[in-house]
Each structure stands twice: as C-alpha cells, then as structure tokens.
KEROMI-422723 format. One record per residue: residue number from 1; x, y, z of N, C-alpha, C, CB in turn. Coordinates in steps of 0.02 Angstrom, whole numbers. Each point is the difference from the previous one (the first is absolute). Glycine has a CB too. Example, Ala and Ser with C-alpha at 12.3 -4.5 7.8 and 13.67 -1.06 7.14 Angstrom:
BEGIN
    nr      n_u      n_v      n_w     ca_u     ca_v     ca_w      c_u      c_v      c_w     cb_u     cb_v     cb_w
     1      660     -284      390      -45       59        0       45       60        0      -95      -59       62
     2       77      112      -98       42       59        3      -39       55       37       59      -32     -108
***
This chain:
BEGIN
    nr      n_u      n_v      n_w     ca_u     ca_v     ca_w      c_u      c_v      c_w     cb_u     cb_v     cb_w
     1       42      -61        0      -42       61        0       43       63        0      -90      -62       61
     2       73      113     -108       32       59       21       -7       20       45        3       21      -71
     3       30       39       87      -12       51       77      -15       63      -37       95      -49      100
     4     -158       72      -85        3       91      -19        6       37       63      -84       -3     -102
     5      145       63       61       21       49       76      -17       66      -32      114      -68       68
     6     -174       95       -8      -21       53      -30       61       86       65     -176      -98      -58
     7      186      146       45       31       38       10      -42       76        0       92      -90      -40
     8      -83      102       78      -51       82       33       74       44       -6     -120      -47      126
     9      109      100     -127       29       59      -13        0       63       74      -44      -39     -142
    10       31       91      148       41       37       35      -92       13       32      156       54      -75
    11     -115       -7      113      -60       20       50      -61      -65       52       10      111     -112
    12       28     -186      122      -44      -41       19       20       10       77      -16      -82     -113
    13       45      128      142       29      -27       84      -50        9       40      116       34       -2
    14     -113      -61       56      -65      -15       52      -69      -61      -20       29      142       25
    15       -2     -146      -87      -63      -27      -20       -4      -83       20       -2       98     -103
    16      -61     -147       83        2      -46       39       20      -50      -75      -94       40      128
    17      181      -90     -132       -2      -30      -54      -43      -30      -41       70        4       45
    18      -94      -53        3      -60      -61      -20      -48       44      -32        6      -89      103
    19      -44      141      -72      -42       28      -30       25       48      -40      -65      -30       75
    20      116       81     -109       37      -18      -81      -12      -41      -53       66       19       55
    21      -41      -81       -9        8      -48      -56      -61      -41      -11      119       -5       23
    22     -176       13       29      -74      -16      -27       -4       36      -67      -60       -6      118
    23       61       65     -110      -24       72      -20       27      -14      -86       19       93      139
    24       42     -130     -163       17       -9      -41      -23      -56      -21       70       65       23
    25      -77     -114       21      -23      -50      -37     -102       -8      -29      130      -51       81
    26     -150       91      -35      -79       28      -14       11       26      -72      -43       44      130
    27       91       20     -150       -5        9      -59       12      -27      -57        2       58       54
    28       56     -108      -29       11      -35      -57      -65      -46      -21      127        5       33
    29     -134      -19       14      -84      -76      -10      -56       59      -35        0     -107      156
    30       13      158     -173      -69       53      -20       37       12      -48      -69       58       96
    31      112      -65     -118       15       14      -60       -7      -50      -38       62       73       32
    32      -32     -140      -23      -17      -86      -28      -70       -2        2      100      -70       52
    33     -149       72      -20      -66       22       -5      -34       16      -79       34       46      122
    34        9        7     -135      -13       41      -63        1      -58      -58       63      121       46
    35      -20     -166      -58       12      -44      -26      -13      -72       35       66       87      -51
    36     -139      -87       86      -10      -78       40       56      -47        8     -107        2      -47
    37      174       48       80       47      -55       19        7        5       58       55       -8      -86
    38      -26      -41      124       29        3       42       58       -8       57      -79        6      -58
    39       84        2       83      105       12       14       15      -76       32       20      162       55
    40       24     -174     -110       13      -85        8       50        2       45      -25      -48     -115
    41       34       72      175       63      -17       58      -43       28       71      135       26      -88
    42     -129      -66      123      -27       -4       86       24       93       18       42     -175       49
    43      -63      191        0       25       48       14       64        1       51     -114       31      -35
    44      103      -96       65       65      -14       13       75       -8      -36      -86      -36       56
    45       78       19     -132       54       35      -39       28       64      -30      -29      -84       -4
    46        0      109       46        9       95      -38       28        5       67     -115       67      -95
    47      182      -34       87       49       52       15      -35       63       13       85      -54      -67
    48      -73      101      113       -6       57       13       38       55       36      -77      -61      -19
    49      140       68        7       55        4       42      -27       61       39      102      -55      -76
    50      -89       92      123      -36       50       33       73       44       18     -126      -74       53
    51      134      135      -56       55       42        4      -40       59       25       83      -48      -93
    52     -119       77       92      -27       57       18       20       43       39      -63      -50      -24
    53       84      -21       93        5       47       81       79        8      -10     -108      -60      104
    54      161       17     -138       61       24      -10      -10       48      -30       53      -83        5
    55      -60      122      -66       19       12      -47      -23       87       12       -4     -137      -68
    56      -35      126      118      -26       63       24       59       22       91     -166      -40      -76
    57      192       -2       93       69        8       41       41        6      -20      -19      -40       52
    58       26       22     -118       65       22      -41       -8       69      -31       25     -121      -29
    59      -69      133       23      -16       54      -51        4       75       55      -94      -93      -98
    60       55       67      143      -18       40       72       21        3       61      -70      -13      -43
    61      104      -42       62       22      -11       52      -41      -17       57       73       59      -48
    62      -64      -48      106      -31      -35       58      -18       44       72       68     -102      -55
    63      -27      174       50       15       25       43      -23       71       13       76      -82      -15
    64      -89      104       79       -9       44      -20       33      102      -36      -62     -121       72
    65      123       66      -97       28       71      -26       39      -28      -61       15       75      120
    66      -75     -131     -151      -11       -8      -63      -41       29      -54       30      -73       55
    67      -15       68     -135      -49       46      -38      -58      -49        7       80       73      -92
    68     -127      -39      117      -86      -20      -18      -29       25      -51      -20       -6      100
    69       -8      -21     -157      -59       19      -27        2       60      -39      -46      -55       87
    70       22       72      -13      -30       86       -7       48       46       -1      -94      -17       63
    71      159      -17      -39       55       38      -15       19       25      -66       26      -56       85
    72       -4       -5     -117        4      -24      -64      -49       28      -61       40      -95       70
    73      -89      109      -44      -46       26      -47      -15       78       -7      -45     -111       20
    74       92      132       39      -14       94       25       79       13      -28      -96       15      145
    75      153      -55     -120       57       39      -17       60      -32      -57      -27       46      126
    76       58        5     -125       55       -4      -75       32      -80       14       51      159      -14
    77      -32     -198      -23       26      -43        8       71       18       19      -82      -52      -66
    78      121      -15      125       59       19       30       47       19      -34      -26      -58       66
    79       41        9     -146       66        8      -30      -47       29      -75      107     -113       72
    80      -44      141     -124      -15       15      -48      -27      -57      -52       74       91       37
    81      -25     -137      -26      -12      -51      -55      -81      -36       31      160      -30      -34
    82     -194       27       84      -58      -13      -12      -57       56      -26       42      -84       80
    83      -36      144      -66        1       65      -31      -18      -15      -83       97       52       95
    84      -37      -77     -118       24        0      -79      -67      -50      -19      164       10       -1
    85     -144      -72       23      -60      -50        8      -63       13       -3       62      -40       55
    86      -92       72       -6      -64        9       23       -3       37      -54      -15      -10      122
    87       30       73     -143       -3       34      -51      -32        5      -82       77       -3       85
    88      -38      -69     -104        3      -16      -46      -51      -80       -6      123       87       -5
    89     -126     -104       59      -51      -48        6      -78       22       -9       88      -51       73
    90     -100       90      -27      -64       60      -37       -5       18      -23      -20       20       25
    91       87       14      -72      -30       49      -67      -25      -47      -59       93      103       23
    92      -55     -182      -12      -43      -45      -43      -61       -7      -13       67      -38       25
    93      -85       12       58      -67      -12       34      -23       52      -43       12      -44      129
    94      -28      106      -94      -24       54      -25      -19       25      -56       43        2       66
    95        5      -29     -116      -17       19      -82      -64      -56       -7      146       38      -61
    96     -118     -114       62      -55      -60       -5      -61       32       17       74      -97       35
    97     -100      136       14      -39       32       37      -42       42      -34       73      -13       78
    98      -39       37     -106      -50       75      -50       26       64       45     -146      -68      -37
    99      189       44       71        4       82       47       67       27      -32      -56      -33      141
   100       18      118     -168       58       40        0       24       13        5       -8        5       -6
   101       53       46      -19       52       66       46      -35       46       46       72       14      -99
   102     -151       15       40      -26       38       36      -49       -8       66       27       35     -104
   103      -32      -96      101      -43      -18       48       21      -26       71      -56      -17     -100
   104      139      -10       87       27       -3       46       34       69       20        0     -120      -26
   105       -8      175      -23       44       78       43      -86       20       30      139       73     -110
   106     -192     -108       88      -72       50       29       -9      -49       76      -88       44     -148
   107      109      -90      152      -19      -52       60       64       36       62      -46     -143      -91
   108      107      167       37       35       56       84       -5       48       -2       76      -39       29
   109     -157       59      -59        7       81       15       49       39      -31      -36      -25      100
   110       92       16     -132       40       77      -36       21      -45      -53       56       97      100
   111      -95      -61     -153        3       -8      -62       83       20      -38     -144       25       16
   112      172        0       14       73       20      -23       43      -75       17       -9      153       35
   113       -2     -217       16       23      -32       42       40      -57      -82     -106       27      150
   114      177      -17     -142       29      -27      -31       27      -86        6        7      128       -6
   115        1     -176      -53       43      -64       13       57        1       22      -46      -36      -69
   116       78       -5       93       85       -3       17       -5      -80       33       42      156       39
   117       20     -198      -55       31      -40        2        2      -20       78       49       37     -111
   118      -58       24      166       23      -11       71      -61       36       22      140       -6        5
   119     -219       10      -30      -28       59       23      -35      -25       28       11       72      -62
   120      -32      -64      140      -51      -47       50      -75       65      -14      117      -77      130
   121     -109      114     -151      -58       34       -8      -38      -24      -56       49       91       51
   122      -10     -100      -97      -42      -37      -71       -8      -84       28       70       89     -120
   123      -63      -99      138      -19      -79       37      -46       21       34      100      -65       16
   124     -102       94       58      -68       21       17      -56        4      -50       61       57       75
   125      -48      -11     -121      -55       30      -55      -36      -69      -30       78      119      -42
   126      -30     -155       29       -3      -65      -43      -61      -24       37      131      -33      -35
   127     -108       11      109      -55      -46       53      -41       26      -15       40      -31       91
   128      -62      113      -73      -68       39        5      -42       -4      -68       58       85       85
   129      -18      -86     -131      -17      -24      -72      -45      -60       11      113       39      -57
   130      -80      -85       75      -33      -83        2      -62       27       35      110     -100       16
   131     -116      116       43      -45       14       34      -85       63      -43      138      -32      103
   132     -108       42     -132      -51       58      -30      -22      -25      -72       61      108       65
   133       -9     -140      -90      -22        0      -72        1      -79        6       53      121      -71
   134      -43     -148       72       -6      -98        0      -38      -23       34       93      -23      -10
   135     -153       -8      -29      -36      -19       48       22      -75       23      -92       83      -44
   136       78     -104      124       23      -76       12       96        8       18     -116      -63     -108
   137      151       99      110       53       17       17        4       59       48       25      -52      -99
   138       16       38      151       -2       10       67       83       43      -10      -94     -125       64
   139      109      182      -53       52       36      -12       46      -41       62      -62      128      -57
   140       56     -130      129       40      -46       41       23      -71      -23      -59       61       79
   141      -26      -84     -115       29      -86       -4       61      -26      -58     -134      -27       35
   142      144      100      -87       18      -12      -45       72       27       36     -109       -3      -98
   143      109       53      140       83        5       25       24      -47       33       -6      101       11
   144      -48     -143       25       51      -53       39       -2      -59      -28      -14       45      102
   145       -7      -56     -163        8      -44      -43       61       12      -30     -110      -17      -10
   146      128       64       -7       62       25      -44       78       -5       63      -99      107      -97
   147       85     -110      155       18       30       63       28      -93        7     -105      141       54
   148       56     -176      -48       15      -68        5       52      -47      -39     -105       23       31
   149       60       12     -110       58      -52      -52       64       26       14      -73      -21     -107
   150       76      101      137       68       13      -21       46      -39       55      -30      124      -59
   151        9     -125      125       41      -27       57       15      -82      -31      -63       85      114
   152       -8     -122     -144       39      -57      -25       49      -45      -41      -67       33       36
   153       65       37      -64       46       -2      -54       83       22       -3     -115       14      -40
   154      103       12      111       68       64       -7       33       -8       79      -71      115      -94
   155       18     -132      130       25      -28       88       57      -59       -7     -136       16       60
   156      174       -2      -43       49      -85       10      -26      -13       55      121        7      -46
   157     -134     -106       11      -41      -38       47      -72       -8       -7       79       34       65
   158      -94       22      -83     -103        2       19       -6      -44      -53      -58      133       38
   159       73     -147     -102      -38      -44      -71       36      -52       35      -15       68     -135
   160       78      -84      178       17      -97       26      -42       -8       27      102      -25       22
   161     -133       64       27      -59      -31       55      -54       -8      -20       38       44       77
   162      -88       -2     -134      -37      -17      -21       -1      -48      -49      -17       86       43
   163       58      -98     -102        2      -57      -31       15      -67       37       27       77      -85
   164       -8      -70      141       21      -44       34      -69      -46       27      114       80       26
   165     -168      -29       -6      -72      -35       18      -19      -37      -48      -40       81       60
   166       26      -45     -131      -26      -11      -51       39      -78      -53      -36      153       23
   167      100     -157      -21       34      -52      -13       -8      -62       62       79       89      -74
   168      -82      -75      135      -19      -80       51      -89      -17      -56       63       47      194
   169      -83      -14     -213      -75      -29       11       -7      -44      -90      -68      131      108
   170      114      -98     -148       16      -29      -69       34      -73       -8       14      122      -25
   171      -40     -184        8       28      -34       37       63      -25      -72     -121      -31      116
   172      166       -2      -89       83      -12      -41      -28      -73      -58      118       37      140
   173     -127      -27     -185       12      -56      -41      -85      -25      -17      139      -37       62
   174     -192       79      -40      -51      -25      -17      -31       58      -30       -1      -92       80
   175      -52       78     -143      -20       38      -21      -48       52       43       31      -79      -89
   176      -13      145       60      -55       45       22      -21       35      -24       24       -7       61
   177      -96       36      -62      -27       57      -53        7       71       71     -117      -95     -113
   178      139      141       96       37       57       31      -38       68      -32      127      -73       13
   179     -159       93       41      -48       77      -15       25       49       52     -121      -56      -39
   180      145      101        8       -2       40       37      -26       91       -7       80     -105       20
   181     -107      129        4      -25       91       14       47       39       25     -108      -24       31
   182      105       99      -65        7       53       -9       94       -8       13     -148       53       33
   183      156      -29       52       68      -20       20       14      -54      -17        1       55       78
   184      -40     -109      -43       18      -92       22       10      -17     -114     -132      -52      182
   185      148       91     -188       35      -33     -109       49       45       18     -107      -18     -127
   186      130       53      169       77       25      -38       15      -49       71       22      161      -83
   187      -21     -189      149       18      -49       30        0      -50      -42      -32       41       92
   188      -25      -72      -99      -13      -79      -45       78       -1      -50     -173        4      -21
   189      187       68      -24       13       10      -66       81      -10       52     -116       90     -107
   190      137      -68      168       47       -1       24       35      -67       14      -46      100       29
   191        4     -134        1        1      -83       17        9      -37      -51      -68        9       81
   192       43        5     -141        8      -38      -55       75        0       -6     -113       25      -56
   193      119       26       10       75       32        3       72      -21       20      -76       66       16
   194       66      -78       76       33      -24       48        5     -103      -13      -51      137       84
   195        2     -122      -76      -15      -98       24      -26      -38      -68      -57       22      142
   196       76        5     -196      -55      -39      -60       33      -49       -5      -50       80      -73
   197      107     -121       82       51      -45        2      -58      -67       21      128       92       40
   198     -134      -65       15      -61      -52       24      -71       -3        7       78       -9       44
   199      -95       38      -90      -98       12       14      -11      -20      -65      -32      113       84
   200       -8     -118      -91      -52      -39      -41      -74       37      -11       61     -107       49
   201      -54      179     -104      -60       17        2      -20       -1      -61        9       54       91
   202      -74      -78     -114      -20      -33      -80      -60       66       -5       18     -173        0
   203      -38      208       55      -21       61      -30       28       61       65     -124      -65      -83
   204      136      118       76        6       48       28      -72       76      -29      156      -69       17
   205     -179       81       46      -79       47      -29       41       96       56     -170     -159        7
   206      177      181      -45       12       73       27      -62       37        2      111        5      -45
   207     -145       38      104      -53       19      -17       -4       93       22      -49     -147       13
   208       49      179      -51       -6       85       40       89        8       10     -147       -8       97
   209      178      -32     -151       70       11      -11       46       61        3      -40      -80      -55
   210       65      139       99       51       27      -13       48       -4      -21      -37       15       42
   211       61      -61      -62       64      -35      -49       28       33      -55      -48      -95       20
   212        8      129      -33       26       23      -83        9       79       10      -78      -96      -83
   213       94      132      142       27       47       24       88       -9       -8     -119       13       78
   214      144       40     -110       53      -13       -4       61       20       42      -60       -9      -88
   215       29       46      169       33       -2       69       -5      -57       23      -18       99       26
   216      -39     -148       -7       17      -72       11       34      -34      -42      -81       -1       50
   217       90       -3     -110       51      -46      -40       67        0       13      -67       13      -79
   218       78       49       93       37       30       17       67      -59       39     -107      112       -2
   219       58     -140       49       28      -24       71       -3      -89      -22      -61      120      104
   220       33     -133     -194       18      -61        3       53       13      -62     -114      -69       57
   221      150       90      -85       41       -6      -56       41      -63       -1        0      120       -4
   222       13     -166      -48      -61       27      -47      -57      -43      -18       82       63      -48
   223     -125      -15        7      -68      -42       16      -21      -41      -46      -37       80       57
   224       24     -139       -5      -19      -55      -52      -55      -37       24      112      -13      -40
   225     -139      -31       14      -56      -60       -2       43      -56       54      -58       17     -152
   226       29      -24      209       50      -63       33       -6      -65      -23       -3       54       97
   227       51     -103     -102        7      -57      -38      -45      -31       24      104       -2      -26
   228     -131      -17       95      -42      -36       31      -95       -4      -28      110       32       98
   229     -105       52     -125      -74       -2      -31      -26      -25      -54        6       74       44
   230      -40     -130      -56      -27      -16      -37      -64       53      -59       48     -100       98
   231      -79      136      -59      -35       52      -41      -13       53       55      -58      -82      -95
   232       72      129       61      -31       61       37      -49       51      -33      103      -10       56
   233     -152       -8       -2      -61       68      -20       -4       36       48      -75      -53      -61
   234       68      127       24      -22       54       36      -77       46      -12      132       -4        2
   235     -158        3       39      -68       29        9        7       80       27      -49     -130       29
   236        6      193      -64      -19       53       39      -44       29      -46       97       15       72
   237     -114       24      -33      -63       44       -7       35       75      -24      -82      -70      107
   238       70       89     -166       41       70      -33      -15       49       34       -1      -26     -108
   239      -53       28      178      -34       66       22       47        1       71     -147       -5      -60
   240      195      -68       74       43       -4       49       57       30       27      -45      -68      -33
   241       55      129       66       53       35      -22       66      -18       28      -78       81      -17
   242       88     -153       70       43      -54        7       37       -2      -46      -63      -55       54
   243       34       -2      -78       -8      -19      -66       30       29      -56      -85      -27       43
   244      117       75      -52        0       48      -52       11      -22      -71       36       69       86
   245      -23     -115     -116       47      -48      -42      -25      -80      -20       92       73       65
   246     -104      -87     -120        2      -79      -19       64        0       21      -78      -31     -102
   247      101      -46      101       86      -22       24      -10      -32      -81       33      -41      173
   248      -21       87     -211       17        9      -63       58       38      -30     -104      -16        9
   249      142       21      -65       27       38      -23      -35       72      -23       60     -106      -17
   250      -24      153       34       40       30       13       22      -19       80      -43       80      -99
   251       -5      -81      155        8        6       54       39      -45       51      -86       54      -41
   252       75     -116        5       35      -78       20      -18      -37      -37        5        2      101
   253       72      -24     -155       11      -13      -37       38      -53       23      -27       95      -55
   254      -12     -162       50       37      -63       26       -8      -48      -37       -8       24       99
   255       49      -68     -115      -26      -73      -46       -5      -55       62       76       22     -135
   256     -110      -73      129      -52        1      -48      -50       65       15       11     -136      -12
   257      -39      169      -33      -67       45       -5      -33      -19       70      -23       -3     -143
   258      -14       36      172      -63       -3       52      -61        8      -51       62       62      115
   259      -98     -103      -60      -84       -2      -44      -35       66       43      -27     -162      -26
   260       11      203       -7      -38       67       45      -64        2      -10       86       72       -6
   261     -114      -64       40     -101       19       -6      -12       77       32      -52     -146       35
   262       63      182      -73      -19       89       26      -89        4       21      105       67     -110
   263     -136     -107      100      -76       35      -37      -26      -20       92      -33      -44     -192
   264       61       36      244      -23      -24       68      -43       41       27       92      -50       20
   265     -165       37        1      -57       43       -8       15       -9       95     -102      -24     -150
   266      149       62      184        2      -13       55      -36       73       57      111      -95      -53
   267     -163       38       97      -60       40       21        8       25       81      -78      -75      -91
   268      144       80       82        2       27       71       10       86      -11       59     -126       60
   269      -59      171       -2       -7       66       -1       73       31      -46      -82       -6      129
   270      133      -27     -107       70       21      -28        6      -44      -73       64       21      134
   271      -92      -49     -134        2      -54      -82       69      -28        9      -73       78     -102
   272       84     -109      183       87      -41       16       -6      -60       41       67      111        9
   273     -149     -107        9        9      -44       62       -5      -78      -22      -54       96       81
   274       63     -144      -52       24      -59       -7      -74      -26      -12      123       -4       73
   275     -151       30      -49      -68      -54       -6      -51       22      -68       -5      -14      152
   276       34       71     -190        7       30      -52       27      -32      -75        7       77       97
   277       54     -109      -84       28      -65      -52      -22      -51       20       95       34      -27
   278     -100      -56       71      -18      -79       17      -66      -21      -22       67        5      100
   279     -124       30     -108      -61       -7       -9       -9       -2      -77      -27       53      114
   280       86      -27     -137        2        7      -96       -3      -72      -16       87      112      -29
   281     -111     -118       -6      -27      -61      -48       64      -31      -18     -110       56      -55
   282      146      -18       14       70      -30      -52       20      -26       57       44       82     -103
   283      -26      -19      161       64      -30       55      -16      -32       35       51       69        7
   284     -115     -106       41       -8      -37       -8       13      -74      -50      -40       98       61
   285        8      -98     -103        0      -79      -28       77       -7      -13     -129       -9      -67
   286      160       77       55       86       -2      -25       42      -57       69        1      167      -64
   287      -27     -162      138       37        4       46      -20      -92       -2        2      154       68
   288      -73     -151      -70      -25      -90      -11       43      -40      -28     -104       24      -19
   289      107        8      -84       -2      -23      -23       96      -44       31     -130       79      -88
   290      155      -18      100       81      -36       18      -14      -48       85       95      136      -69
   291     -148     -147       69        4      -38       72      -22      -62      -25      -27       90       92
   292        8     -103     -148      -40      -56      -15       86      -67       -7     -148       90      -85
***
C-alpha cells in the first residue's frame, strides 16, 4: 500500500493536529465525491507531519523579549537583507494583485511617497494597500507570511528543524504520494532535494505554490525536478496572490516539465486556503489516481 503525506503550511501554531489533518482529509473525500470516488487508503495511512508550534518558536521565539506578532507587523525589520526581502517579495505579491503605485501612495496618505530598495514606508503602504484594495487579503497576514518564508529560508538551522519533522513522517524506500500547501511545497520541495536518494515518490501534488518566486529559488540553486519524483503536479487558483506563478517556464524551468492546472476555482475568502484545492475535482482524483 502506498502512504499519502499530506503537509500544512504556515500560520497552523496552537492549533489541534488531528483536527488539521481531519480538516484535510474531509476535503479531500469532498472533492473524490465530485467524481463518486473514494480515497482508497485507511486514514491511518496518511501522514500529517505537524510543525506549527515549532516553526512559530523559531520564527518568534518563546520569551518575553522576543519578536511577537504584533511586533513584527508594526516595526521595520531588524536587518536590511530581510528589508531587501520583504520588499521585493510584496512588490510581486502586489503587482499579481492589481494594486498600484497609486493606490499604494493613496493607502499612505502622501501621494508624493516614493519606491526605494531599503524603504520601510513603501512596505507599510504596500500592507495598507492589501488591506484597502484586495479583497480576502489581510495587509498583516501577508507580512508575516513574507516574515516567515524569509526566517526559513535565511535562519541557520530553522529549514533543519523543520524538514526534519516533515522527513521522520515520509517513510524511506516505500512509495508515497506527497501534497503539500502554500509554505509546507517550498519544505516538501526542500526534503525532496535533500533526501531524494531514498524516497520513493510516484506523484508529488504542490498546492497554493510560492515556488516560482524567484527570492525563494534563490535558496535552492540550482533548480531542478528531484530525481525521486515520479510526476509532479501543481494546482492554483490565478486570483491566488501566494501563488503568483505556474512552476512553468519562464518562472521554473525544470525537466522533466511539471503538469500545472491554473483554472482552481478556489472558494475560500483569500482564494489560498487548503480546503480551497482539495475540494477541486482534478486535484482530487489527481491525488487518488497516484494512490491506486
């Protein structure tokens, strides 16, 4: 029997695993639905690795004269190079978005308010932007989303400990079909990478993919298709501003090709949330069909 290991993404800490990984597996069975199928593995074979409550101690710390939150979301970032980061990670977001120049100089109030490379005021503007003009995007959730990938990517240590959860639950030498959301695909996409020597995956499913950002690629050079994957599909929703990118050429350009499905009619408020792809018809029967 295969093993499917499904993978959650950022913002899960406090939360209760089991009920996650219900939460995923409810959608998946409503999506097989769509197509009177149904999910040929116990639920006892699905993987659900749970990182949340680390990943939010790593990110945040523990203490109290650690950055919280609200810190993080009110002031300039500590060093420049997350600065540079954050920066340029939103002005992506942002274009994907429909949001302007002018709408992000009318969201800070002074229309004179210029770009720059190091400018925490045009980042502000940016958030307030999300907030006024996007609907379903949350000007905070999108900074500490940007706030997160960057520590995982750029912290020495924080991506060993978290891939570290996510690789015990993948098991060595037996097949697995491997899904992972939003963050949990540039992890999944990390683990591959690292450990493909020994895994065995005959489908890999990316869903609400940031991947094809070319600050995260950044941190895998260079980029390729890991030997271990048998096929990879990627699923999103074009209204996703995650998402920004098929993992296509121009953006990620890997052989073998990825199979992409843009057209993801995903019905949550942000058009990112997990229970948003899972309920899709294609991705669904796609995830079956490699379990069969």
């Amino acid at each position: 029997m295969k093993r499917l290991v499904l993978v959650h993404g950022r913002a899960q800490e406090g939360k209760d695993p089991n009920e996650l990984k219900w939460n995923w597996i409810q959608a998946l069975k409503e999506g097989l639905k769509k197509s009177d199928l149904t999910l040929p593995v116990p639920d006892s074979a699905i993987g659900f690795p749970y990182y949340g409550d680390l990943l939010d101690q790593l990110v945040y710390g523990t203490g109290e004269n650690d950055a919280a939150p609200e810190v993080i979301t009110r002031g300039r970032p500590d060093d420049d190079e997350e600065l540079k980061f954050k920066l340029e990670l939103l002005d992506a977001m942002r274009k994907k978005a429909g949001l302007t120049d002018e709408q992000v100089r009318d969201a800070s109030g002074d229309p004179t308010l210029q770009k720059g490379p190091l400018n925490w005021e045009w980042v502000q503007a940016i958030l307030r932007g999300f907030d006024q003009y996007v609907p379903g995007m949350s000007g905070t959730t999108v900074n500490l989303f940007t706030h997160d990938v960057f520590v995982y990517l750029r912290r020495p240590g924080v991506r060993d400990e978290i891939d570290g959860i996510v690789r015990k639950v993948i098991p060595t030498g037996q097949e697995c079909v491997l899904v992972g959301h939003s963050l949990g695909t540039v992890v999944t996409y990390s683990v591959l990478r690292r450990d493909g020597d020994t895994l065995k995956i005959p489908q890999y499913v990316t869903l609400g993919s940031p991947l094809a950002l070319s600050l995260i690629q950044e941190s895998f050079d260079p980029l390729r298709n890991p030997a271990c994957v048998g096929h990879w599909y990627n699923a999103m929703d074009d209204r996703d501003v995650v998402a920004l990118y098929p993992l296509e050429s121009p953006h990620f350009n890997v052989t073998p090709k990825i199979e992409n499905k843009k057209d993801v009619d995903n019905f949550t408020s942000n058009r990112h949330g997990i229970a948003g792809y899972l309920t899709d018809k294609d991705v669904a029967k796609k995830i079956y069909e490699a379990l069969l």
